[in-house]
N, CA, C and O atoms as a CHARMM CRD file, in Angstrom:
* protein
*
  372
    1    1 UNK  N    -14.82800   9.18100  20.24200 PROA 1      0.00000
    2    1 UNK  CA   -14.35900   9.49000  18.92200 PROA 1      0.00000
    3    1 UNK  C    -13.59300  10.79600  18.86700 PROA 1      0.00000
    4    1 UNK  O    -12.79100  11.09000  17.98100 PROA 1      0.00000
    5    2 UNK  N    -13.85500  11.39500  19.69100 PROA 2      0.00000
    6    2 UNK  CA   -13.39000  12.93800  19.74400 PROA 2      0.00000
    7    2 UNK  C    -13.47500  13.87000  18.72400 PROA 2      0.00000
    8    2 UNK  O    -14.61100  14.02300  18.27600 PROA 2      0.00000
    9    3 UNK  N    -12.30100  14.75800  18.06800 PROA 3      0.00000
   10    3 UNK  CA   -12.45400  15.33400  16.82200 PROA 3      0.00000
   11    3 UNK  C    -12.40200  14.76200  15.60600 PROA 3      0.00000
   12    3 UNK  O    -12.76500  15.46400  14.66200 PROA 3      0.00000
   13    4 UNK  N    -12.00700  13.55400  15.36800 PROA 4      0.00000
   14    4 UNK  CA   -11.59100  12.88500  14.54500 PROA 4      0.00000
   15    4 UNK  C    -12.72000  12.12600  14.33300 PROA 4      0.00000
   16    4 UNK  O    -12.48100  11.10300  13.69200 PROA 4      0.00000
   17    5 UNK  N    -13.99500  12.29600  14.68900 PROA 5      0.00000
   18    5 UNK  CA   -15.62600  11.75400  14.30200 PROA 5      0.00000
   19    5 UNK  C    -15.79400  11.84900  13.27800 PROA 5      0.00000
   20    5 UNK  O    -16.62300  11.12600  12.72400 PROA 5      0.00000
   21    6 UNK  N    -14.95300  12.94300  12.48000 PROA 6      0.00000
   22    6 UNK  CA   -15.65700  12.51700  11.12800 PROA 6      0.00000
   23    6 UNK  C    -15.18500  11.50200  10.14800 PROA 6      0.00000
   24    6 UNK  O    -15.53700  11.45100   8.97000 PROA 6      0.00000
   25    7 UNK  N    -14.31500  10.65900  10.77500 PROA 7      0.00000
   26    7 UNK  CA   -13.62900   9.91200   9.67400 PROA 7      0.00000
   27    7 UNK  C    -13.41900   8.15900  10.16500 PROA 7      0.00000
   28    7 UNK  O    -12.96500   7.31400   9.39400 PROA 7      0.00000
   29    8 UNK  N    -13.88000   7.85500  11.67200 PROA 8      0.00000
   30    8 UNK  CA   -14.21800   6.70400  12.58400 PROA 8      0.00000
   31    8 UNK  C    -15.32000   6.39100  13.42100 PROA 8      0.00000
   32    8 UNK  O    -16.07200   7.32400  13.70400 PROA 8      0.00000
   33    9 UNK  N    -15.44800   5.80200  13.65600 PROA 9      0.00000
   34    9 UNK  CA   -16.59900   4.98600  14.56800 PROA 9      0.00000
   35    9 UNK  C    -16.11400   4.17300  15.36800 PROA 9      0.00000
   36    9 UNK  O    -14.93200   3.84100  15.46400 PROA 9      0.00000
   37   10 UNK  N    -17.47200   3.63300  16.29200 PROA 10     0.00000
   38   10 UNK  CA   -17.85100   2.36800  16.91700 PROA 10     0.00000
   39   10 UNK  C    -18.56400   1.25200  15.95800 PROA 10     0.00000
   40   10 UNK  O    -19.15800   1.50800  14.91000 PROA 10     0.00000
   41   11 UNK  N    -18.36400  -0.14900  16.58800 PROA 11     0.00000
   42   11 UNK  CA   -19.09700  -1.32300  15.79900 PROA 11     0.00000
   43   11 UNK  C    -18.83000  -1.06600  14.39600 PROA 11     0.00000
   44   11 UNK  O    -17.83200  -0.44500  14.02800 PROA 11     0.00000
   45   12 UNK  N    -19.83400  -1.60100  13.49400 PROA 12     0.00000
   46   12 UNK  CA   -19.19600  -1.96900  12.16700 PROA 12     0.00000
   47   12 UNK  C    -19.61600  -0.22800  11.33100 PROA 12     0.00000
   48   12 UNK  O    -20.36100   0.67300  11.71800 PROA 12     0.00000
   49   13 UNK  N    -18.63500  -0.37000   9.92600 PROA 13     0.00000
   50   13 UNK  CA   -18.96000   0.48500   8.93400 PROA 13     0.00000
   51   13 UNK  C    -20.15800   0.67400   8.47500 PROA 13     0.00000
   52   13 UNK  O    -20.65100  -0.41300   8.17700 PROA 13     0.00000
   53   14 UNK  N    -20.99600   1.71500   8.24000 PROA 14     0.00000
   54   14 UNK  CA   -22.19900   1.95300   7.38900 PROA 14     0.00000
   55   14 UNK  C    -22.26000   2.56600   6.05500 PROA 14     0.00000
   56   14 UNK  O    -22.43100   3.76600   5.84200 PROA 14     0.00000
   57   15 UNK  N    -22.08700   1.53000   5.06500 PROA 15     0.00000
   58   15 UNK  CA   -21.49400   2.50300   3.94600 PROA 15     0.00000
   59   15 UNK  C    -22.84500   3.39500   3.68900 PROA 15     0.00000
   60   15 UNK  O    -22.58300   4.57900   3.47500 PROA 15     0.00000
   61   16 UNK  N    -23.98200   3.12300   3.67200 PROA 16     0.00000
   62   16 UNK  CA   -25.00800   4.18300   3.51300 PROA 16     0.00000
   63   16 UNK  C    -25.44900   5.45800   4.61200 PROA 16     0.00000
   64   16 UNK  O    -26.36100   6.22800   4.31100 PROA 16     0.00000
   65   17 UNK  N    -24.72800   5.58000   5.85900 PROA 17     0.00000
   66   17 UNK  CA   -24.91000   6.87400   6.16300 PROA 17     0.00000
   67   17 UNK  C    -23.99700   6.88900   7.15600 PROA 17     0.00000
   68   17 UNK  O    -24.65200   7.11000   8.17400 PROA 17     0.00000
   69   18 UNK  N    -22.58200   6.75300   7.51300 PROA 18     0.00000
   70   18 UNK  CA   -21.31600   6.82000   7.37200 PROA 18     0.00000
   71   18 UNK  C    -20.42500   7.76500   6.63700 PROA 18     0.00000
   72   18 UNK  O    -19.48400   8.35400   7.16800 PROA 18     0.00000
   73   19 UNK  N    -20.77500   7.87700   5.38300 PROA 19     0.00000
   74   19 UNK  CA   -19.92600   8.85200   4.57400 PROA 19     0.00000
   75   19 UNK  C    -20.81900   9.79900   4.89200 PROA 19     0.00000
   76   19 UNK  O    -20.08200  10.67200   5.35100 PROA 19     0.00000
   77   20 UNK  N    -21.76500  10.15600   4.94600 PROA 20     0.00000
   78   20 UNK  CA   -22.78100  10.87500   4.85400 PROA 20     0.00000
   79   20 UNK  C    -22.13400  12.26400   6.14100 PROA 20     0.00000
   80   20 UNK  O    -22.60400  13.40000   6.19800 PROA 20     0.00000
   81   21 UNK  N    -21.05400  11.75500   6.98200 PROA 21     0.00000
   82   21 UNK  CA   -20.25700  12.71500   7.91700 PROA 21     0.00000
   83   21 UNK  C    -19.04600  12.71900   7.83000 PROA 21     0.00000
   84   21 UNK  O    -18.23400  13.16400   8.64100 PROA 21     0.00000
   85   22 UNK  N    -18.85200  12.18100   6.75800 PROA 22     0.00000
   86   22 UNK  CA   -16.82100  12.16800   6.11000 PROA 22     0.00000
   87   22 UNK  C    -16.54200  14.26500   5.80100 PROA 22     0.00000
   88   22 UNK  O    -17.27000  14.91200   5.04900 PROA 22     0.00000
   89   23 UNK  N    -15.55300  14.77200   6.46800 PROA 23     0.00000
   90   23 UNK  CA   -15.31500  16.15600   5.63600 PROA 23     0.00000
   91   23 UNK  C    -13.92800  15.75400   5.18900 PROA 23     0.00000
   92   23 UNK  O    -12.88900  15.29200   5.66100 PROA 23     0.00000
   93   24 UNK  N    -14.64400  16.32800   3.57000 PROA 24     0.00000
   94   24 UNK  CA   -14.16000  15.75800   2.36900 PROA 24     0.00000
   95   24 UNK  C    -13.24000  17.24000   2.06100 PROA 24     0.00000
   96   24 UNK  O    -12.25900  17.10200   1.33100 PROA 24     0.00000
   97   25 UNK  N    -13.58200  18.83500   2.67400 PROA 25     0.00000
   98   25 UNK  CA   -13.40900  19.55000   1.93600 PROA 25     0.00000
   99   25 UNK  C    -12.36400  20.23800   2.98100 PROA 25     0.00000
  100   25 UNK  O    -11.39900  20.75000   2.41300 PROA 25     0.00000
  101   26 UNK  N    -12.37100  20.31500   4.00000 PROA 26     0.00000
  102   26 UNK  CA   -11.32300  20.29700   4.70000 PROA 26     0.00000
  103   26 UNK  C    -10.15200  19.22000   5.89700 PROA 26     0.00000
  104   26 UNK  O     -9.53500  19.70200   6.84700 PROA 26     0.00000
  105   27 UNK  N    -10.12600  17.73300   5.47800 PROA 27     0.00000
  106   27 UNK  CA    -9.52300  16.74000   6.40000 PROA 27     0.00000
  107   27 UNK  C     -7.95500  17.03200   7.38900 PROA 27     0.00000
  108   27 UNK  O     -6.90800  17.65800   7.22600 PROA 27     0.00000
  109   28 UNK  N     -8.45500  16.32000   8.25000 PROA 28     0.00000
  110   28 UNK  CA    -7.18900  16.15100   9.10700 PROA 28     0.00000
  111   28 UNK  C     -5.98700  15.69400   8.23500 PROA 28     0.00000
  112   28 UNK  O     -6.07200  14.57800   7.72200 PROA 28     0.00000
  113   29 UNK  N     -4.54600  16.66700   7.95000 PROA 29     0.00000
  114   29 UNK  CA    -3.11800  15.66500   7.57300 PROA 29     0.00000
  115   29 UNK  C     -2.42700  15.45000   9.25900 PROA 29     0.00000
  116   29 UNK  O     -2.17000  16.02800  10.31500 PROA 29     0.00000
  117   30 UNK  N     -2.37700  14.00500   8.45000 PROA 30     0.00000
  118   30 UNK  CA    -2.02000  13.49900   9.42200 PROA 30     0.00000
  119   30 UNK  C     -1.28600  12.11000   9.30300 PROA 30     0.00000
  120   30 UNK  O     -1.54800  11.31800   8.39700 PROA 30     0.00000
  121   31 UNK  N     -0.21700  11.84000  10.42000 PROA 31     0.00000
  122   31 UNK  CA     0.28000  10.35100   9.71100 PROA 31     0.00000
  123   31 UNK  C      0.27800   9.10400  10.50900 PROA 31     0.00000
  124   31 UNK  O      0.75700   7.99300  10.28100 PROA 31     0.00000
  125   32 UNK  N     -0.59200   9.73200  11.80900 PROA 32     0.00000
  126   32 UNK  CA    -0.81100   8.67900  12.82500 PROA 32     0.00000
  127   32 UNK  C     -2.37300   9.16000  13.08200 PROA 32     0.00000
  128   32 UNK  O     -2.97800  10.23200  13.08800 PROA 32     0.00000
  129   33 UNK  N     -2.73700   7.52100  13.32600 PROA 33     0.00000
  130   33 UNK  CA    -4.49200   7.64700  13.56000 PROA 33     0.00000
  131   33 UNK  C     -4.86600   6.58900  14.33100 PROA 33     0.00000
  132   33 UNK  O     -4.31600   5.49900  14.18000 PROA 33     0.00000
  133   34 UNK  N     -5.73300   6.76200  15.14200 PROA 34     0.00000
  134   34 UNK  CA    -6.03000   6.13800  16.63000 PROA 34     0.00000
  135   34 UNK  C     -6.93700   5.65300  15.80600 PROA 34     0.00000
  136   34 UNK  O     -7.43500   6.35500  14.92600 PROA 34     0.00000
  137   35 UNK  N     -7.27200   4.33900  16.00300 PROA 35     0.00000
  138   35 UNK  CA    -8.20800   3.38000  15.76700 PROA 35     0.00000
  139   35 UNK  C     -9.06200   2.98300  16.46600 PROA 35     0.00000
  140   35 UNK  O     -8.71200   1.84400  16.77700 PROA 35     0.00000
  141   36 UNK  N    -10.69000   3.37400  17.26900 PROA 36     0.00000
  142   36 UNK  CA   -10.93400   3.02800  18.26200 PROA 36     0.00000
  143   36 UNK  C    -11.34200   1.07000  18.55600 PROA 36     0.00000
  144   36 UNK  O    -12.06000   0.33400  17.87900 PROA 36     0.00000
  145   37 UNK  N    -10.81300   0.87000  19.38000 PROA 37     0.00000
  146   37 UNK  CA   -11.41600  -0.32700  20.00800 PROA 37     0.00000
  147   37 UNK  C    -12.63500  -1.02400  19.07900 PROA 37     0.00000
  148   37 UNK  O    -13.60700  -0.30300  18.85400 PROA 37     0.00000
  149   38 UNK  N    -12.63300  -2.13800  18.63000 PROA 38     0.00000
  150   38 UNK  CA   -13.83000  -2.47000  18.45600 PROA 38     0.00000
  151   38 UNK  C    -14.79100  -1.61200  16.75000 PROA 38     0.00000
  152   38 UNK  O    -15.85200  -1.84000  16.16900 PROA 38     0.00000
  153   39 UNK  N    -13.56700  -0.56000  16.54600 PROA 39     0.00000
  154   39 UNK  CA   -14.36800   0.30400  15.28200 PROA 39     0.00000
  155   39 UNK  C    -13.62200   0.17800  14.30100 PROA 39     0.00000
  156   39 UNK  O    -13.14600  -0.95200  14.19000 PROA 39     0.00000
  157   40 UNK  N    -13.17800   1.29300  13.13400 PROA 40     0.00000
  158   40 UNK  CA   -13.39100   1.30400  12.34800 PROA 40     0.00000
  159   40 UNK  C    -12.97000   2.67100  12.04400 PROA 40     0.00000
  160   40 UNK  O    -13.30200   3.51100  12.88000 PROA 40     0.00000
  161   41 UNK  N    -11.83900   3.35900  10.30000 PROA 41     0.00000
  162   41 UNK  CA   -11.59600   4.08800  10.61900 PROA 41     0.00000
  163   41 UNK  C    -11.43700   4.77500   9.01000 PROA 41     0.00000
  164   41 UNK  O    -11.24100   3.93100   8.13600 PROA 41     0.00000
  165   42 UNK  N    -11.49100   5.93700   8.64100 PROA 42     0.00000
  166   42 UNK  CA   -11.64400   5.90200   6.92000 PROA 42     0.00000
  167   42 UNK  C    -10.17900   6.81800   6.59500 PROA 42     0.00000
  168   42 UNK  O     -9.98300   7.96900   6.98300 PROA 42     0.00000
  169   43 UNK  N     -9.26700   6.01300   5.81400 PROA 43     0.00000
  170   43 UNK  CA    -8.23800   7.21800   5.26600 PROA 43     0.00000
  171   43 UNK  C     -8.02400   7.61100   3.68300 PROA 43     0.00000
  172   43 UNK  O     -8.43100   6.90400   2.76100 PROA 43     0.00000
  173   44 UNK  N     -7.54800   8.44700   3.57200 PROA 44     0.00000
  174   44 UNK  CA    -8.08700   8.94400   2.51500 PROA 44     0.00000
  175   44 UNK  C     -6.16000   9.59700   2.17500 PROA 44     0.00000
  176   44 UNK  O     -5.48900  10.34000   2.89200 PROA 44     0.00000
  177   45 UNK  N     -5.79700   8.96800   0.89500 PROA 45     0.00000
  178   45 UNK  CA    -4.29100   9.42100   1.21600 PROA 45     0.00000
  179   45 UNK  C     -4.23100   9.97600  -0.19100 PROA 45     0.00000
  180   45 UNK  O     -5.32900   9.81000  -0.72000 PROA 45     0.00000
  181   46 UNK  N     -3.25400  10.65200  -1.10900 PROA 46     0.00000
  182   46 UNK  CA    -2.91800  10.23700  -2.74700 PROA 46     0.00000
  183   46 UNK  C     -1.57500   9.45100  -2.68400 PROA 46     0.00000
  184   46 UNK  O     -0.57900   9.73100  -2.01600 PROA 46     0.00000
  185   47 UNK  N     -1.79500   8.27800  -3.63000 PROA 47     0.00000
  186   47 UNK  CA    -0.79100   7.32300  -3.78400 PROA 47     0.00000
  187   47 UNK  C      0.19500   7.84800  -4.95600 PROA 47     0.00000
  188   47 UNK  O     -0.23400   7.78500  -6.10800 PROA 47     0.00000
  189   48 UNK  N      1.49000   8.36200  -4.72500 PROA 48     0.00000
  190   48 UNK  CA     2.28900   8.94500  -5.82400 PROA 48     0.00000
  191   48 UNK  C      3.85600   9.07900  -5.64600 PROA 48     0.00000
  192   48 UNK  O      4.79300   9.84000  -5.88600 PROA 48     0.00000
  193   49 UNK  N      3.42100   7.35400  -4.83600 PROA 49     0.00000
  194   49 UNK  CA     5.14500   7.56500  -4.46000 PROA 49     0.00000
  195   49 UNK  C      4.99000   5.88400  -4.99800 PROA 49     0.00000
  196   49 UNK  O      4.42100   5.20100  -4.14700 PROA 49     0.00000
  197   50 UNK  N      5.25400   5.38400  -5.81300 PROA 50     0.00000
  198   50 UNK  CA     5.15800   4.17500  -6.97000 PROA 50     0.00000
  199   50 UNK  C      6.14500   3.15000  -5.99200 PROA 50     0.00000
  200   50 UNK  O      7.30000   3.46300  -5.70400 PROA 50     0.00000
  201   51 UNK  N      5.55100   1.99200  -5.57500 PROA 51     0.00000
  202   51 UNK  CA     5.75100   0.96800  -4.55300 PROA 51     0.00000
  203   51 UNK  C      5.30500   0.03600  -3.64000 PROA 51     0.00000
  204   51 UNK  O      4.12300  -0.27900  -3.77500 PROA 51     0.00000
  205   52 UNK  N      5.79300  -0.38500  -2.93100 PROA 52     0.00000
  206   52 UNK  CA     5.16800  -1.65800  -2.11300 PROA 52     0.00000
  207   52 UNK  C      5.32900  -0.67100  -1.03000 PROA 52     0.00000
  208   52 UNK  O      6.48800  -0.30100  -0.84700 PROA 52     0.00000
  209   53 UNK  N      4.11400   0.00500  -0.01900 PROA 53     0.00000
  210   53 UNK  CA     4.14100   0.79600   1.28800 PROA 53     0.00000
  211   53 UNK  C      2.99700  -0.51200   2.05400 PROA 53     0.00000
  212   53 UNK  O      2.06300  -1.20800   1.65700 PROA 53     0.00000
  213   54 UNK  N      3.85700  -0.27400   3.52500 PROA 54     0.00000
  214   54 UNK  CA     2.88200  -0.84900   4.48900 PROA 54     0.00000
  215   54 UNK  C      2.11300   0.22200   5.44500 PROA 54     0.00000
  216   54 UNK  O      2.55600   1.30200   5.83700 PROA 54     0.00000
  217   55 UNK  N      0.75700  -0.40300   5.73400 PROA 55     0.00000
  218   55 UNK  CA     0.18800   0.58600   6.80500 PROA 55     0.00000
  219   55 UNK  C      0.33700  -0.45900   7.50700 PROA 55     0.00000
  220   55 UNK  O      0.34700  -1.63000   7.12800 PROA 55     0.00000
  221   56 UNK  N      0.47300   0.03000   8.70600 PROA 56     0.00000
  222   56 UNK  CA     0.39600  -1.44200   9.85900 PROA 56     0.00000
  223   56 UNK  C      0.19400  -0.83000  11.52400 PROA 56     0.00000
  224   56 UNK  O      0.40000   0.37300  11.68200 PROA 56     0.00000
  225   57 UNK  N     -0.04900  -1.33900  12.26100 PROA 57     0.00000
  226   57 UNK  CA    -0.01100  -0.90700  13.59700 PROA 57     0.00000
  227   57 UNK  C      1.11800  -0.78200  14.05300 PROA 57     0.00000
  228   57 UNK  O      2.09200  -1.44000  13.68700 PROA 57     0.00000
  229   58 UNK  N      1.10600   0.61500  15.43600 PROA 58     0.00000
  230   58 UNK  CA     2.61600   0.51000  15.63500 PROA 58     0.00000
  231   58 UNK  C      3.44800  -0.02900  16.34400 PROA 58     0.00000
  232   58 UNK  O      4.55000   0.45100  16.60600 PROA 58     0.00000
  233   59 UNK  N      2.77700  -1.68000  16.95500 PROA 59     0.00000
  234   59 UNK  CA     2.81400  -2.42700  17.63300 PROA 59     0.00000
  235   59 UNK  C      3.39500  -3.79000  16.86500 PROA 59     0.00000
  236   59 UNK  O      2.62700  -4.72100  16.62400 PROA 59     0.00000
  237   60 UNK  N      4.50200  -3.83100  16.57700 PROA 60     0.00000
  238   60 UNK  CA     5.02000  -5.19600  15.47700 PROA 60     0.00000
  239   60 UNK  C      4.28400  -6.31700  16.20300 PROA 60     0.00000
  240   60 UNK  O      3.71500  -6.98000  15.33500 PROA 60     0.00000
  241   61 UNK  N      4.09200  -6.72200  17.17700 PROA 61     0.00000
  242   61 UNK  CA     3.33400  -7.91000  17.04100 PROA 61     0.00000
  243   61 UNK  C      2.10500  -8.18500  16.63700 PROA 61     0.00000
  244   61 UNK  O      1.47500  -9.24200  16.60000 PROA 61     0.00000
  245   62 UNK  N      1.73000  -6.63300  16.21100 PROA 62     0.00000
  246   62 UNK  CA     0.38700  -7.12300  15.41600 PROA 62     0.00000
  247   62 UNK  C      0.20700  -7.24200  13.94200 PROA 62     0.00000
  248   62 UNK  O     -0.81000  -7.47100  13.28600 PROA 62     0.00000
  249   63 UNK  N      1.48800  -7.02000  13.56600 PROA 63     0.00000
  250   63 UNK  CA     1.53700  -7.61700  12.17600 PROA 63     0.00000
  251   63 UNK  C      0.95800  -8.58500  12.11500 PROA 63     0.00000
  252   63 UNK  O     -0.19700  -8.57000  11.69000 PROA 63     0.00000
  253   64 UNK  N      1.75200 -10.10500  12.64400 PROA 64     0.00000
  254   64 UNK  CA     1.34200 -11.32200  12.20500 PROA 64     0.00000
  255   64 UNK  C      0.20000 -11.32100  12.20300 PROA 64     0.00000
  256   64 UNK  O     -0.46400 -11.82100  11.29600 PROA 64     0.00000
  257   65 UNK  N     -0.28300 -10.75200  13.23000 PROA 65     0.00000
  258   65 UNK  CA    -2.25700 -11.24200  13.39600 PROA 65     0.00000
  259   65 UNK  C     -2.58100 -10.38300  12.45500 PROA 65     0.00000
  260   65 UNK  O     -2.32600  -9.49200  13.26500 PROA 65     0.00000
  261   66 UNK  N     -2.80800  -9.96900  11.79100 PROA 66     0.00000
  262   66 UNK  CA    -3.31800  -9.17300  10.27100 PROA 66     0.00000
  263   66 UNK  C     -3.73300  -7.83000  10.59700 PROA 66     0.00000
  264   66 UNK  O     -4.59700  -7.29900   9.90100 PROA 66     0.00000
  265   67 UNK  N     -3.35100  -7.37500  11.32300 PROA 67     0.00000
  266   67 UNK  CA    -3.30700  -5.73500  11.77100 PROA 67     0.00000
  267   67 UNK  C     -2.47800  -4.84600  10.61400 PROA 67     0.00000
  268   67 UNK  O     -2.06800  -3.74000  10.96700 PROA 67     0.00000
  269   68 UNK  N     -2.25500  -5.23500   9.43400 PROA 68     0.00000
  270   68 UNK  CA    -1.54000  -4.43900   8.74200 PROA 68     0.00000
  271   68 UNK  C     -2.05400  -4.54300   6.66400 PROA 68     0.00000
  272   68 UNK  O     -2.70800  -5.40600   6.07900 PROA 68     0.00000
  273   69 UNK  N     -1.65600  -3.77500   6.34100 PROA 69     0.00000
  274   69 UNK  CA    -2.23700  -4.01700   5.07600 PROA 69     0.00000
  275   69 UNK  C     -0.92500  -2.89800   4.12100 PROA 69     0.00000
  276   69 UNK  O     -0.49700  -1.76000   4.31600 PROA 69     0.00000
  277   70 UNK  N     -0.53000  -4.47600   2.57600 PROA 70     0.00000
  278   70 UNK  CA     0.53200  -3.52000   2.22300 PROA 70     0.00000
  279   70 UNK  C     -0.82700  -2.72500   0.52700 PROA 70     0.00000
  280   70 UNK  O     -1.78200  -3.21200  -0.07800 PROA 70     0.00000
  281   71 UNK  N     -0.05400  -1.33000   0.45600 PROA 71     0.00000
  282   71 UNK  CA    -0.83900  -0.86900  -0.59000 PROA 71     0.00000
  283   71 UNK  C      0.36200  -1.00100  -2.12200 PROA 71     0.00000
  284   71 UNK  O      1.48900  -0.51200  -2.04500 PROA 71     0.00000
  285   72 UNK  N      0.13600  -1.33200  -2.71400 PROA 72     0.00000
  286   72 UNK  CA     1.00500  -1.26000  -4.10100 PROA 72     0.00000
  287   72 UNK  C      0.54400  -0.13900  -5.30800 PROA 72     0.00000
  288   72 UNK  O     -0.33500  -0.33200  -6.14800 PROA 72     0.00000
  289   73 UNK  N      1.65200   1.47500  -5.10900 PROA 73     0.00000
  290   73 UNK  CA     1.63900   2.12500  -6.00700 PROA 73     0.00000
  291   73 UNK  C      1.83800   2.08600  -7.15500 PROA 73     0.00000
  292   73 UNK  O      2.80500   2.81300  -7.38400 PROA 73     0.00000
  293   74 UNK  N      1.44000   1.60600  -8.11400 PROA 74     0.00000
  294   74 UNK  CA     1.68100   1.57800  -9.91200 PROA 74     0.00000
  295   74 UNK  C      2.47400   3.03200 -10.01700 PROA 74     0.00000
  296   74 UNK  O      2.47400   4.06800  -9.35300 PROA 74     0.00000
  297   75 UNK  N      3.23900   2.48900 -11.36800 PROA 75     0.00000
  298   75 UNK  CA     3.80600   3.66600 -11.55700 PROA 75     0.00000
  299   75 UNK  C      2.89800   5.04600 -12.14800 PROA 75     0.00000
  300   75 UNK  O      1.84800   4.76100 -12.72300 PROA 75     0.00000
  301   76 UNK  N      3.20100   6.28400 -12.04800 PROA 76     0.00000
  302   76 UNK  CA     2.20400   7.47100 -12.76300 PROA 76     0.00000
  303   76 UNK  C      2.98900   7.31500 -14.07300 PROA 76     0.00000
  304   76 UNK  O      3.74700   6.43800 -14.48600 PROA 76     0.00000
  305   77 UNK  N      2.52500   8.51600 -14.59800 PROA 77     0.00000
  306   77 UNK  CA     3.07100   9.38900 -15.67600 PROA 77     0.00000
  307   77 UNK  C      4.02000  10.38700 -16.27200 PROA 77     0.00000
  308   77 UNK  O      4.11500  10.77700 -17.43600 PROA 77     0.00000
  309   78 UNK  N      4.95000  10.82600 -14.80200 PROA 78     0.00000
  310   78 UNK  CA     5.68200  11.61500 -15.27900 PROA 78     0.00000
  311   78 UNK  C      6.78700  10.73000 -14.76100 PROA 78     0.00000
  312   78 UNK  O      6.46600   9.64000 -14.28800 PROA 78     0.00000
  313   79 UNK  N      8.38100  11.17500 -14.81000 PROA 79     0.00000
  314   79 UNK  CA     9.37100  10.79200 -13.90400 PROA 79     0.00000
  315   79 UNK  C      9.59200  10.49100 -12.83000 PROA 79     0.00000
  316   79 UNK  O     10.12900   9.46500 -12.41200 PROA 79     0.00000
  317   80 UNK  N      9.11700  11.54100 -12.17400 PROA 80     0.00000
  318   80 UNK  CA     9.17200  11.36700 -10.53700 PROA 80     0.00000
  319   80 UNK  C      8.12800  10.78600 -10.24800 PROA 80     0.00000
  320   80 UNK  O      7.93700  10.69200  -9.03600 PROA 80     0.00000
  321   81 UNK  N      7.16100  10.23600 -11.07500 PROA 81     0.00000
  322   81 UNK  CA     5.86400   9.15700 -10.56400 PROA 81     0.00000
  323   81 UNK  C      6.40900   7.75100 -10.98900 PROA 81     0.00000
  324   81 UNK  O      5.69500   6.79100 -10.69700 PROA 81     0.00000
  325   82 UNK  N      7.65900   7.49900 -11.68300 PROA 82     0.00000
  326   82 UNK  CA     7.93400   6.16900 -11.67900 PROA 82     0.00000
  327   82 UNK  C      9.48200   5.77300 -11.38600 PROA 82     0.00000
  328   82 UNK  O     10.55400   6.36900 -11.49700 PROA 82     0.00000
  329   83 UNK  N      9.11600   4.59200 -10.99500 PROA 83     0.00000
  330   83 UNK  CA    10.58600   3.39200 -10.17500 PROA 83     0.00000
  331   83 UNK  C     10.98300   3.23700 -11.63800 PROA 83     0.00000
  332   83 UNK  O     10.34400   3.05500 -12.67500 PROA 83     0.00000
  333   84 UNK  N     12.56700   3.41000 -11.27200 PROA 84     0.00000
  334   84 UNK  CA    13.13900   2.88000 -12.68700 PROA 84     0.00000
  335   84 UNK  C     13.36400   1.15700 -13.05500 PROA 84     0.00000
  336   84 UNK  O     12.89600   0.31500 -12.28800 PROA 84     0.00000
  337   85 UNK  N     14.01900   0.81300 -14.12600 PROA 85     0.00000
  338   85 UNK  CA    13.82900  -1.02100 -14.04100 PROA 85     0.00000
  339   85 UNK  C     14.81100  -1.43200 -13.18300 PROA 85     0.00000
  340   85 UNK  O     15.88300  -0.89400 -12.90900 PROA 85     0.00000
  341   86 UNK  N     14.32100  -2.44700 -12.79200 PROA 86     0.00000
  342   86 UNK  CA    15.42700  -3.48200 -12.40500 PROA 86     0.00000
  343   86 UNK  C     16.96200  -3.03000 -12.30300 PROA 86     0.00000
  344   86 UNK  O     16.96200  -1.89700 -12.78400 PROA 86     0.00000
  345   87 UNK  N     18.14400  -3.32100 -11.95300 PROA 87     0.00000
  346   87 UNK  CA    19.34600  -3.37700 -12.65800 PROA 87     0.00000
  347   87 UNK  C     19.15600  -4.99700 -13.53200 PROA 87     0.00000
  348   87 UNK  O     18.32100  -5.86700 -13.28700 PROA 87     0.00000
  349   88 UNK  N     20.35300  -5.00600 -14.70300 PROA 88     0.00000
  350   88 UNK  CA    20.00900  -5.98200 -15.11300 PROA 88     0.00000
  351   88 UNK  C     20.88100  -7.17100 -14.34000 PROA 88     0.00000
  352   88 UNK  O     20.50200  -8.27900 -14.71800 PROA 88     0.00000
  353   89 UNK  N     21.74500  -7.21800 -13.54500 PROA 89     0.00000
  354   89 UNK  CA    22.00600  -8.22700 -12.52400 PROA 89     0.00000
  355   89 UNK  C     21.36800  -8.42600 -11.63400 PROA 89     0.00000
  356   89 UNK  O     22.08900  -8.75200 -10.69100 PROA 89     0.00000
  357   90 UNK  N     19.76500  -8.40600 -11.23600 PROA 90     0.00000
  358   90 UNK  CA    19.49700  -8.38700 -10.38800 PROA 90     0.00000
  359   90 UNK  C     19.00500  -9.72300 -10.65900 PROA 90     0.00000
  360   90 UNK  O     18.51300  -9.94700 -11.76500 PROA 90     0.00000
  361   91 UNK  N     19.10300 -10.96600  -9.47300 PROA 91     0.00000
  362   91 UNK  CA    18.98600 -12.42100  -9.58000 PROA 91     0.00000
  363   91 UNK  C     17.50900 -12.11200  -9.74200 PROA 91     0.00000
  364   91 UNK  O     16.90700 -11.07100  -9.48000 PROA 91     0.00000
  365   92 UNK  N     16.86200 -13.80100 -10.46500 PROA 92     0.00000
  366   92 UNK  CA    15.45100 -14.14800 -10.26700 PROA 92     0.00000
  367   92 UNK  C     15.63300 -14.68600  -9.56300 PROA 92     0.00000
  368   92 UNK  O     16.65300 -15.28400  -9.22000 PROA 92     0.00000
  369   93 UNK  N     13.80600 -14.53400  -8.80400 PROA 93     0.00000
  370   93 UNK  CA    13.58500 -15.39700  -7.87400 PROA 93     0.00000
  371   93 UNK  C     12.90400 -16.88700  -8.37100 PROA 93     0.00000
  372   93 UNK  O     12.66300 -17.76300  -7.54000 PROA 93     0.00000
């Protein structure tokens, strides 16, 4: 696990004493994260860029096999927290 123990494992998740070694008050930034073998891994991001983002492995063939997951930002509250509309030519699907 190395330094990064506090936020992955081996075998499955324990949500009851698992977090229990998450540091919450100072975390790794970071934008690449080793996943070990066989484990399991906790990220912790703020979503404030309003959109369809993928996390995925950095291995494209593991997309298809479900190695990837897309997150969908809603828009915030101010300007720069939201996508503007459509144009209005833009075809339906």
């Amino acid at each position: 696990m190395g330094k990064s123990g506090d936020r992955d494992g081996f075998g499955n998740y324990d949500p009851i004493n698992d977090p229990k070694k998450f540091n919450l008050l100072n975390p790794q930034a970071r934008n690449t994260i080793a996943l070990p073998t066989g484990g399991w891994v906790v990220v912790k991001f703020q979503a404030n860029n309003p959109g369809i983002w993928l996390m995925h492995c950095h291995m494209d063939i593991h997309v298809p096999w479900g190695l990837s997951v897309a997150f969908e930002v809603e828009n915030g509250p101010t300007p720069s927290t939201t996508l503007p509309p459509p144009p209005q030519d833009l075809p339906k699907c």
